[in-house]
N, C-alpha and C positions, 0 to 999 in steps of 0.2 A: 504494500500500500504506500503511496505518499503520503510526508507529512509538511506540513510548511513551517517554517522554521519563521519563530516569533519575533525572532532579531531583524534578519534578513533578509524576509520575507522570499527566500527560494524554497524551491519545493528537492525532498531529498525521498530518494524510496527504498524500502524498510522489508526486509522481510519475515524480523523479529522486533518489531515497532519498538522505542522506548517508549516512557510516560507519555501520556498524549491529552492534553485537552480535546473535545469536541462542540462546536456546534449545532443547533437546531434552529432554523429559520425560515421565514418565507420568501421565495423566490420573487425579485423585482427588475424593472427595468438595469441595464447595463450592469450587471452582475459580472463580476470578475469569471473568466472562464479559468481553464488549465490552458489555452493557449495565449491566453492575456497577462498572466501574474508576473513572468521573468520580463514583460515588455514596457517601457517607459511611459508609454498612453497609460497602465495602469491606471497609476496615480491620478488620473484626471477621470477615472470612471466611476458612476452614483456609485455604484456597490465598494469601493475600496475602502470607506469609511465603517463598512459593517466588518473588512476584515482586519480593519487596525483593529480596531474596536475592542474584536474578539482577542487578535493577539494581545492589546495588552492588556486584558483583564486575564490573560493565562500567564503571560512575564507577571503578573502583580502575587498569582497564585503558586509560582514557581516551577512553569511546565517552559520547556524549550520549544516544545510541541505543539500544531492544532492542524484538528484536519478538519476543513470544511469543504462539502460538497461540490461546491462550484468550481472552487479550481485544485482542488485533490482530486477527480476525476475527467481521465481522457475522453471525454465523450465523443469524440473523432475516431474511437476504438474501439468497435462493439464489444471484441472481448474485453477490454479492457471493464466496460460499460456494466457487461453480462457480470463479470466478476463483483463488482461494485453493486452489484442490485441483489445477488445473492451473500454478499458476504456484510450486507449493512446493517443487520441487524448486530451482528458477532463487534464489528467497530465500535457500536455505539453500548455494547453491554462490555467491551474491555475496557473502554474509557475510563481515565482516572475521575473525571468531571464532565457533566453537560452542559454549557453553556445556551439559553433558551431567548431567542433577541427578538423581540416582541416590537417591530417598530410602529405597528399602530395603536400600542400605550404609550401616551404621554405621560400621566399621573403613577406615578410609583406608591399611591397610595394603599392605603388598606382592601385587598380584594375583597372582594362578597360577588355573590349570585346575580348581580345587574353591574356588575363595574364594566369597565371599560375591560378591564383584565378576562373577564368570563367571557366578553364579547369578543376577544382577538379572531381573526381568524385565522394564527394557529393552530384553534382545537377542529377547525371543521374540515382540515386536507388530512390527503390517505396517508404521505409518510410520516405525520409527524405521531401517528398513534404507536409504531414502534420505536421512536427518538422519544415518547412518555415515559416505555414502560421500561425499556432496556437498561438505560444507565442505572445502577446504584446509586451515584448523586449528579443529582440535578438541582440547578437552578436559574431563576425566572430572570430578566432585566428588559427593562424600559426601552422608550426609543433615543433615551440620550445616556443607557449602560449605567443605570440606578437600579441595584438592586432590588424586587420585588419580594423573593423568599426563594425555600426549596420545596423541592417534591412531597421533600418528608413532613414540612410545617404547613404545607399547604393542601395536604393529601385528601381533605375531606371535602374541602374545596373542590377539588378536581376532579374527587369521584363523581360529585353531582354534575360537574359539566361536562365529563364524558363517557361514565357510568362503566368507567374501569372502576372494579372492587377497589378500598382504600388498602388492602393490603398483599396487592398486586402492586401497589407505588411502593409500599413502607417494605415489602419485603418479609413482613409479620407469615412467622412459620415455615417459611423459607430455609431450606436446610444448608444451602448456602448463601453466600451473595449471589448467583448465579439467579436465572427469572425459574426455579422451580413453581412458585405457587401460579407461574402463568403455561409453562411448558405441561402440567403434567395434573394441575388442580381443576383448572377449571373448562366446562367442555367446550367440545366444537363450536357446540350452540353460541356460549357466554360470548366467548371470542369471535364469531362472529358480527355478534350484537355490538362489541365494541367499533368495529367499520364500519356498521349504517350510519346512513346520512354524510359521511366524508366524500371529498369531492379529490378527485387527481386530473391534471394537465391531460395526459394521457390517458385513455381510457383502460390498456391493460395494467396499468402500476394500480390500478384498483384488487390488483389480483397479487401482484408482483410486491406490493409493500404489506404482504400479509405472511410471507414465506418466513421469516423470519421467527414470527411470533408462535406459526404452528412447524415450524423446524423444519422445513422443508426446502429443498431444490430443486429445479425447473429450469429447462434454457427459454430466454427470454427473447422472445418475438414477435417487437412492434409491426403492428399490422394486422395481427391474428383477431382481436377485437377482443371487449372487455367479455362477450358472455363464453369464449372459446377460453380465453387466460383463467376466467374462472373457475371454469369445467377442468382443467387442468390441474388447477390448486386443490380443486376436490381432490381429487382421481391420488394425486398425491398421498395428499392427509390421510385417505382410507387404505393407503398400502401399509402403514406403521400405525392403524389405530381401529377400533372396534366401534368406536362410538359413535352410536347410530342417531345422536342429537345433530349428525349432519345431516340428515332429513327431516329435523322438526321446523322448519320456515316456513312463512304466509306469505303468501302473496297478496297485502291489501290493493291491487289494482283488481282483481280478477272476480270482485263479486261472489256473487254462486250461482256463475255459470259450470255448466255439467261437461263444459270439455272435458277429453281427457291434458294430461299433462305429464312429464317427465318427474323422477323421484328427486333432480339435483335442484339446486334454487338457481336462477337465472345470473344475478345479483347479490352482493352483498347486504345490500337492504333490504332484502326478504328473511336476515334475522332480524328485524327492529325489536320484534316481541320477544324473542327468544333468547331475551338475558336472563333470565329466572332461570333458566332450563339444566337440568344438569345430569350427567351420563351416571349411569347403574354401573358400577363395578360386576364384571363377571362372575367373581361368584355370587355376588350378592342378588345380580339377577337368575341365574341358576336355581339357587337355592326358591327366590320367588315366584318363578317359573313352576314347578314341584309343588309349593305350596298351592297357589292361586288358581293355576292355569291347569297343570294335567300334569299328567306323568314321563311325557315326553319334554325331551333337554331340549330347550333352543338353540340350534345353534349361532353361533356369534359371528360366525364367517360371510361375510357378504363381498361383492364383487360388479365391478360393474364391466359385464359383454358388450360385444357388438351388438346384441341381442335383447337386452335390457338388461335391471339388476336382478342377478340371483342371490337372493337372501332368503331367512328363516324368520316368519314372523305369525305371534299368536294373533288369528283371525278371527272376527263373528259379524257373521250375518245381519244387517242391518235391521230387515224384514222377513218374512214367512214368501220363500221362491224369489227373491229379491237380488241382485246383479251387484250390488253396492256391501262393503263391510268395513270394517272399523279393524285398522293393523295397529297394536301396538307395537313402541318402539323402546328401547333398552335403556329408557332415560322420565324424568320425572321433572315435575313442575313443582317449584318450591313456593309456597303460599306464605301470605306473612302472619301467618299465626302459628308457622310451623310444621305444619301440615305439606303433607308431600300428594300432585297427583299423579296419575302414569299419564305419558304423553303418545295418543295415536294420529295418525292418519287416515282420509276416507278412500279409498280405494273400490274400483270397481273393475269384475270380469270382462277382459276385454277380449276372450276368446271362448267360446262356448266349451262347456267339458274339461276345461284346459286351467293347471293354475298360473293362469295370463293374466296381468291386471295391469290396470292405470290408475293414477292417480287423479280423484276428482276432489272438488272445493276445496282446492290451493287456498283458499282466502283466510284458510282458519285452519288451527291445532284443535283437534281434541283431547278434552281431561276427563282420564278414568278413575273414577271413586273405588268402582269396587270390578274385579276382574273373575270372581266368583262363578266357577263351572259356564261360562258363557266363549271360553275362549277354545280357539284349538289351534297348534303350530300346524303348520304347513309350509313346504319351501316351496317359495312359487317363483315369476318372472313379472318384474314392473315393467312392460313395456317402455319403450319411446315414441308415442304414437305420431300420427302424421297430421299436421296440425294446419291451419289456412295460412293462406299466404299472409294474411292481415295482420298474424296472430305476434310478428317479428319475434318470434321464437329461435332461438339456436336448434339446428336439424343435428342427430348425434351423425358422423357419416359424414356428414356433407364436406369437409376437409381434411387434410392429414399434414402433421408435421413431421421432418424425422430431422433426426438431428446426427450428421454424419461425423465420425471422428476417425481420423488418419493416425496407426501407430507404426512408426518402422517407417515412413515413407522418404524423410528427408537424410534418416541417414544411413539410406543404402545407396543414395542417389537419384530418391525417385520426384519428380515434381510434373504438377499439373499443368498439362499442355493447352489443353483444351477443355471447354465448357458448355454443354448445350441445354439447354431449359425450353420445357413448352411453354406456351404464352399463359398458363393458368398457373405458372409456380412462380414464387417470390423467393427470392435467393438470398441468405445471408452468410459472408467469410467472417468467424472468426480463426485469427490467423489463419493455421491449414485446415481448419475444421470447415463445417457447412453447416446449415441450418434452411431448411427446405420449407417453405408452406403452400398448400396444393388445394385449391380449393374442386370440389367435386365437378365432373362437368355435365354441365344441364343437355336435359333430352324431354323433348314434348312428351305430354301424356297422350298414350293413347286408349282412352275406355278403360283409365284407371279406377276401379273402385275400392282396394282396399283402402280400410281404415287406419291400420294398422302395421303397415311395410314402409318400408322406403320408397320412394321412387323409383323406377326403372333407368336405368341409366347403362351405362359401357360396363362392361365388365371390370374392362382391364386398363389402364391408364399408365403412360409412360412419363414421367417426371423429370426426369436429366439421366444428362451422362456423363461423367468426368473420365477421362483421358490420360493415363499417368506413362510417362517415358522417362527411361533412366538415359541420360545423355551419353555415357558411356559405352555402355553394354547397347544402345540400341534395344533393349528392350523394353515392353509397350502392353498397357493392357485397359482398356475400359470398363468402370462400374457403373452398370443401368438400374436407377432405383426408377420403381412405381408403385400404383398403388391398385389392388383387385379391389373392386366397389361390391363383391358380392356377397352374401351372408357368410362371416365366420371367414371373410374376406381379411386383408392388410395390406401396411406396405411390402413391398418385397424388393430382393436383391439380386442382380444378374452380373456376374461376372464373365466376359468375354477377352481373346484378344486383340478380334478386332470392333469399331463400333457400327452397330447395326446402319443398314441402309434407309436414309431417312422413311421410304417408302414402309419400312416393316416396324418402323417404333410402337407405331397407337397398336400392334398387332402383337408386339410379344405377350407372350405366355410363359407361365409360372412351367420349368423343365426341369432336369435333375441339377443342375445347376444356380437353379435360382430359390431363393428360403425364405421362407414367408414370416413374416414377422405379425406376433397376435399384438394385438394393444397395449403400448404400455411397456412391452417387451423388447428383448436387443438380441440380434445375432452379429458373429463374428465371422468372416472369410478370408480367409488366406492367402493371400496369390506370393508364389513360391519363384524360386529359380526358375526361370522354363517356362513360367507363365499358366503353373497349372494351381488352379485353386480347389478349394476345401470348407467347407462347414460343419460344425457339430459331426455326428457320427461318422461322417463321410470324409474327414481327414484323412490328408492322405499318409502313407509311413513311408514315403521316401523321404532321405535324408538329402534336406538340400542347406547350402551354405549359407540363406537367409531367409525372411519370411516377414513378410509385410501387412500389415492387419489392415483391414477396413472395416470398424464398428459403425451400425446401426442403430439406432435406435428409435421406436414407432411410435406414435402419440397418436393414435387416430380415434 
């Protein structure tokens, strides 16, 4: 990382940082970039006075160090970029001190619930909610660097104005200094509730300034849109976690219309209500499962296909022959007298005979008093049903990212010659890597009626090609990614030595050579000496004198 040096205001990079001050602020006109800070214009830029500012209230505190966002990071360097958006939360929780520069308070006065201070708009952008909770210490100052308080004095304060618990700031039970009582206390639900109503420049950093807070990594790709970066951050979080409070959100736009609808929340604002909400520990819902419910275990394992989500959840019938039921979910609503309810969802059979269901009246959580011989488990399938065009829904399907990574390439002498992209992918290098986004390609309906499928569309879709030659050796070999549009479909990989004839790209087909990759999932291939490649079981055992990997990885 860089850090800017409080003296001398050059930037020095680190890759066992010393003591560091940090910054949190709002972005304004002419802000100091990373390609502005070493240039002599600096000093005549609005924003230089926010980074003296900063340095010397860290020289007065004893730090040599600050790293503030705008010109600590290369944003002319996606990887550099990517790195900086995954590793921000980690900066701001090693931080020796947060510095928080609040330039639309003037009054350094006494905060309360209508100052100027509550009203910043600080509290209502996406990154500053983990630049809240990250640092150990924090603290506030004015627009002319008059200190207002800290985290820890101001903590009750804070929680009403962003309805992070107050001991999610104080660190109360906390088993370290570290964010325990955020990483592992409170659920999906709570923490998502903390991002409603927050606003980001960018529509994916709505997705992207939340990685931190639920520990997660993702490669980062502007363009993909906020309800796609979303879907993402889910798909994430439920690979290291059980907690089925990532389906207790409302969507108060939706009425109680009987659409169906997808089991994921669109938006972050669809937990506004679901700060109360909190995950059942495993065995504890086990155990209540056995009491309540039946004799059959829940299980906890859930997943999200091509196909919908396969999960396990106790179900009952709404009505007598009725299509609609009531799913409880592995998590509870905490009432303020102490009282706890179970939190379900309304679901309805979306496939006759079949445990096929959708989700209907998105608008509202249900709370269960009593669960009493009325429930029964069932593993079923939440659909992703197929929605109107009006409905600007994200379609599951309709794009695929992959994100390619090159091991071995540059030092056996191999580099990228050539590059070819259909006109529906967006391309992004970091350094030798790739990062692919492919949106589906449209095909008229014809006397489509399911309710229920995708659309009809091409099978199979070819994405790029890259080109790699060792300038040496003269030897040469092409990697063709795309993507199969058909159920239980992916991206997939084809290694060649020479590159297909344009006329036969939109026509390749998945062969023994090429590996399909499920969602979410990474394959590796090998192109060898000789130009002969290899995946998973199909490696080859000849002994060759190098081996050059090309990882995948499929987000579809």
């Amino acid at each position: 990382m860089h850090l800017l040096h409080t003296t001398t205001k050059k930037l020095e990079e680190f890759v066992n940082p010393p003591d560091y001050a940090i910054l949190s602020h709002r972005w304004r006109e002419e802000e100091v970039l990373f390609a502005d800070i070493h240039q002599e214009h600096a000093k005549g830029m609005k924003g230089y006075a926010k980074v003296e500012g900063c340095c010397e209230q860290a020289r007065r505190d004893g730090y040599q160090y600050v790293w503030i966002d705008t010109c600590c990071i290369d944003k002319s360097s996606s990887a550099a970029l990517a790195e900086a958006i995954n590793s921000m939360f980690t900066w701001y929780e090693d931080a020796q001190v947060c510095y928080v520069y609040l330039d639309d308070v003037t009054d350094n006065g006494d905060p309360e619930i209508e100052s100027a201070f509550a009203k910043s708009e600080w509290f209502t952008r996406g990154w500053t909610l983990q630049e809240l909770i990250a640092p150990t210490s924090l603290f506030f100052f004015d627009s002319r660097w008059r200190e207002i308080g800290s985290k820890n004095s101001l903590a009750g304060l804070l929680s009403s104005i962003t309805r992070v618990h107050a001991n999610v700031l104080t660190r109360v039970n906390a088993r370290s200094d570290k964010l325990m009582t955020t990483r592992v206390s409170f659920s999906v639900a709570t923490k998502m509730s903390w991002a409603a109503g927050r606003k980001t420049t960018r529509p994916e950093d709505k997705a992207y300034s939340l990685m931190g807070i639920f520990k997660v990594h993702m490669p980062v790709i502007y363009g993909e849109g906020e309800k796609k970066a979303f879907f993402r951050l889910q798909l994430e979080i439920m690979r290291t976690s059980h907690d089925q409070s990532i389906f207790a959100w409302s969507n108060p736009g939706a009425g109680g219309r009987k659409r169906g609808t997808w089991p994921f929340a669109l938006y972050p604002d669809y937990f506004a209500k679901s700060g109360d909400i909190e995950d059942v520990p495993s065995d504890q819902w086990i155990r209540y499962s056995k009491r309540f419910i039946g004799l059959d275990v829940t299980r906890l394992d859930f997943a999200a296909t091509n196909d919908g989500l396969d999960i396990s959840l106790p179900l009952r019938r709404l009505a007598h022959e009725s299509d609609e039921f009531i799913a409880l979910l592995s998590c509870r609503r905490r009432l303020s007298d102490g009282e706890y309810h179970i939190v379900g969802i309304r679901l309805r059979r979306s496939v006759v005979n079949a445990e096929r269901y959708e989700r209907v009246d998105d608008h509202t959580l249900e709370d269960i008093v009593d669960t009493r011989d009325e429930f029964e488990v069932k593993r079923i399938r939440i659909s992703y049903p197929l929605l109107s065009d009006e409905s600007d829904i994200f379609f599951y399907s309709t794009s695929t990212s992959l994100f390619i990574q090159n091991v071995g390439i540059e030092e056996h002498g191999f580099s990228v010659i050539d590059i070819d992209t259909s006109s529906s992918c967006d391309l992004q290098i970091h350094d030798s890597n790739f990062v692919l986004l492919m949106r589906r390609p449209p095909q008229p309906l014809q006397d489509f009626k399911g309710s229920h499928h995708l659309r009809p569309t091409v099978d199979s879709s070819w994405l790029a090609s890259f080109t790699y030659r060792n300038s040496t050796t003269k030897e040469q070999f092409v990697v063709t990614v795309g993507v199969s549009w058909v159920q239980d479909g992916g991206p997939w990989l084809r290694i060649t030595s020479e590159k297909p004839p344009a006329d036969q790209l939109s026509r390749l087909k998945i062969d023994w050579i090429s590996y399909l990759l499920k969602a979410g999932k990474k394959v590796t291939a090998s192109v060898k000496n000789g130009g002969h490649a290899s995946a998973g079981k199909k490696r080859s055992i000849m002994f060759d004198r190098y081996s050059v990997n090309i990882t995948v990885y499929g987000d579809q």
